[in-house]
Each structure stands twice: as C-alpha cells, then as structure tokens.
C-alpha positions in Angstrom: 42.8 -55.9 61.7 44.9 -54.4 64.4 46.5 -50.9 64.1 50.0 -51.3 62.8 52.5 -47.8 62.4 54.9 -49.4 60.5 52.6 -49.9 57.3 52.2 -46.1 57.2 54.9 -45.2 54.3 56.7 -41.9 53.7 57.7 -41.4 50.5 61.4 -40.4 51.5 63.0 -40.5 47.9 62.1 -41.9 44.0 62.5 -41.2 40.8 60.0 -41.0 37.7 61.7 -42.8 34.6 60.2 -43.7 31.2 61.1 -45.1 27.8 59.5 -46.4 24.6 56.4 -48.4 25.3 58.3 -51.6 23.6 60.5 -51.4 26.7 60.9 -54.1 28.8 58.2 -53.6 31.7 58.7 -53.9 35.3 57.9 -57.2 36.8 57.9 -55.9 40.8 58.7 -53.2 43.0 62.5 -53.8 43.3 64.0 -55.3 40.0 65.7 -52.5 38.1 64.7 -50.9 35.2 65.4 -51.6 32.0 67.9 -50.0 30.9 65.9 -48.1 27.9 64.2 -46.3 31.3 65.8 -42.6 31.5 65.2 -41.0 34.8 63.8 -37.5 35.3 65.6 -36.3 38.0 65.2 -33.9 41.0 61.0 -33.2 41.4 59.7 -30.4 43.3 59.2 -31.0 47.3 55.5 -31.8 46.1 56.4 -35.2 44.7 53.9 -36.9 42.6 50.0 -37.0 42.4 48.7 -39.6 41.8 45.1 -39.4 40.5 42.3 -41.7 39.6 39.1 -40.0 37.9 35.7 -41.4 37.6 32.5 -40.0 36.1 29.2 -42.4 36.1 26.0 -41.7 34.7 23.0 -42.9 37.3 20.1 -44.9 35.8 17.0 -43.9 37.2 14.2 -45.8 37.2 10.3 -44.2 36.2 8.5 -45.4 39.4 9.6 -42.9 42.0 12.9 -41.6 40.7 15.0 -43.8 42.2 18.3 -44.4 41.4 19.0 -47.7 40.5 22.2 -48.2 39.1 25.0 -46.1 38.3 27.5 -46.9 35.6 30.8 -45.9 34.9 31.2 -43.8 31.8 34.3 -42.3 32.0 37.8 -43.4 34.2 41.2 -42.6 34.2 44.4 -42.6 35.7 47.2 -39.9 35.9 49.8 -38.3 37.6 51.7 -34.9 37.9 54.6 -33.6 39.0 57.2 -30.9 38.5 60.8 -31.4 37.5 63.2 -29.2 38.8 66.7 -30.8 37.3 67.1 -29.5 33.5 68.7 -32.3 32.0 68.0 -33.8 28.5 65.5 -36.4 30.0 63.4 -33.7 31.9 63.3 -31.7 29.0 62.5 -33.7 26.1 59.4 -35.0 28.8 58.4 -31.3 29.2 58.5 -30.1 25.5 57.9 -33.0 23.8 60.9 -33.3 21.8 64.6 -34.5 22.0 67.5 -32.2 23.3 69.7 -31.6 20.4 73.0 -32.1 22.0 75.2 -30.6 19.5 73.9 -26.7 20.6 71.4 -27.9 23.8 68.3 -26.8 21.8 65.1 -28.2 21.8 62.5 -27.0 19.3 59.4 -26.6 20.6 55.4 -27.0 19.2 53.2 -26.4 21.9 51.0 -29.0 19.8 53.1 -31.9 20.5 52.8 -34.3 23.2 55.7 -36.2 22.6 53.8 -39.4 22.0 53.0 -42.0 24.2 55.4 -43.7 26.3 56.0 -46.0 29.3 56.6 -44.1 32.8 57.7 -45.8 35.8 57.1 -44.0 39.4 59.4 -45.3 42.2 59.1 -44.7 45.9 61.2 -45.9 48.7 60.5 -45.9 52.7 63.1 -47.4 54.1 63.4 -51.2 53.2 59.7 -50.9 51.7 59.6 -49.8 47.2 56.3 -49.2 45.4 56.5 -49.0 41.8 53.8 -47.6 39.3 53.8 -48.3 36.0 52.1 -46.9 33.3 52.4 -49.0 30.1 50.7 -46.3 27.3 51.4 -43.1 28.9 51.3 -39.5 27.9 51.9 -36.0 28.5 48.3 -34.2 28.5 48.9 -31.2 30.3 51.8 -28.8 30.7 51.9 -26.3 33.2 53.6 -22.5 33.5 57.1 -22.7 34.3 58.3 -19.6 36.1 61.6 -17.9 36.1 62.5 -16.5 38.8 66.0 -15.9 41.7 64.1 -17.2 44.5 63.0 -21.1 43.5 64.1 -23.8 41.0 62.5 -23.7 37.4 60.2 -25.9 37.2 58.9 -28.4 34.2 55.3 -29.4 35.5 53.7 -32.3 33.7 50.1 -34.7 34.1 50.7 -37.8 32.0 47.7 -39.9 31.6 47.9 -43.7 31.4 45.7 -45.8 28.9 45.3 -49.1 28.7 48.1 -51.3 27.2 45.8 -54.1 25.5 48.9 -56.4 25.9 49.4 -56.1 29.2 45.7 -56.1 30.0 45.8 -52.9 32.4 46.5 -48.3 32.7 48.5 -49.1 35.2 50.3 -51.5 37.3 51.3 -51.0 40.9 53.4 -53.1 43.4 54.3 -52.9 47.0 57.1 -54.9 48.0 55.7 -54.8 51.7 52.7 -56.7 50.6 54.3 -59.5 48.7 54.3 -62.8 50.7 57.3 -64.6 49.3 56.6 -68.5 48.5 53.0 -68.1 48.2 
C-alpha cells in the first residue's frame, strides 16, 4: 500500500449527542441524527478518547512453562471527554439527572449514573465524517470540575459502551472515506 497524506484525518470539529437507547440508531457516518439525539455542546480542546481495554489470562502449559494460549477475559470500550458549555444537555450527562427548567436546578446523587443511554461521537475533516456509536452506554466515571477565572468549567465524563444484544455490537463505527459506494 502506498503512502497516502490525505487519509491522515484531523478531527477539526464534532459533537457528542445521545438519547434513549430506543432511539432510532445511526445507519452511517453522514445521515442525521434522530432527532431524540441532544447534543452536548462545546468540549474541552482535548476532544474525545477513545479507549478500548483488554485484559487476557495466558494458559500455560506443564511441560516447560510455555504459554500457549491467551484468552480474553475481560474487554471494553469507552470514551471521555470534558464539556465546557453548561446547557441542560451537558448537565443532566454530568449529574445524572434532568435540569429542572422552572428554577435551572438539578438535584444531584453522586450515586446515580443516569442510566444507560445511546451516545453518538461525530467528527468531521473536511469532506471526510466518522461516527461512533454506542448503543447501551453509560456514564461510569465523573471527574473534578474546577472553578476557577482563568479556564472554562468543565463537566468531564468516561461513558462505557456494552453490548446492545439487538444490534449485535458496544459499538459501531463508520468512516465515510472508506465506504465504496455501489459495492
């Protein structure tokens, strides 16, 4: 395969969305969202992570010690990022409950994950999308947000994806670069 520049992407701009896993899920990288999908807003300059974990457990045999199989015990896919726009999406994602609108409150039990739900992640470079999505999603870890006059607050969240046994996958990623139309 020769060495091609334009197939490395930059992930100029996106968004992070999600909705209730019983909405409609994405079919490709550039149809638009359902309209159940409720975007996050502005993230951090850091973007998104996304992380895939594995853990194995080797099988070693008697006769000299020798490893002869490894299998996987463990895997998972997440990602994190930090939201920087306090609007009624980024905050019910953060604490796990909805915004009352009436006064702008949001009560808040650190215990609550605000169940699972489906999370779309959206990057554009140019004429190229990529779209995750994770079907059964959740928010796992929260980080410190800190409250300060020199940077944005911030609303840092991992969500994990599990596997959606209807749609037979954790997650689900296209790149419209890669799909050969007609074939």
């Amino acid at each position: 395969m020769a060495l091609d520049a334009a197939n490395v992407d930059v992930a100029v701009t996106g968004a992070v969305s999600y909705a209730e896993v019983s909405a409609t899920p994405p079919s490709d990288a550039e149809t638009p969202l359902d309209p159940e999908y409720r975007d996050v807003g502005y993230l951090s300059e850091d973007g998104v992570v996304e992380t895939r974990d594995r853990s194995t457990n080797n099988i070693i045999a008697w006769q000299g010690s020798a490893v002869v199989r490894s299998v996987i015990s463990e895997a998972s896919i997440s990602v994190q990022f930090t939201m920087i726009e306090t609007n009624p999406n980024s905050i019910e994602l953060f604490y796990g409950s909805p915004v009352d609108t009436s006064d702008g409150s949001v009560e808040i039990d650190p215990g609550q994950t605000g169940g699972k739900r489906s999370v779309v992640v959206d990057y554009v470079d140019g004429d190229k999308y990529v779209r995750l999505h994770l079907p059964q999603a959740e928010v796992t870890e929260i980080g410190e947000t800190t409250i300060g006059s020199t940077e944005a607050v911030g609303y840092d969240v991992t969500i994990v994806g599990y596997r959606d046994a209807e749609l037979g996958y954790s997650a689900k990623k296209w790149f419209s670069a890669l799909a050969t139309e007609g074939s």
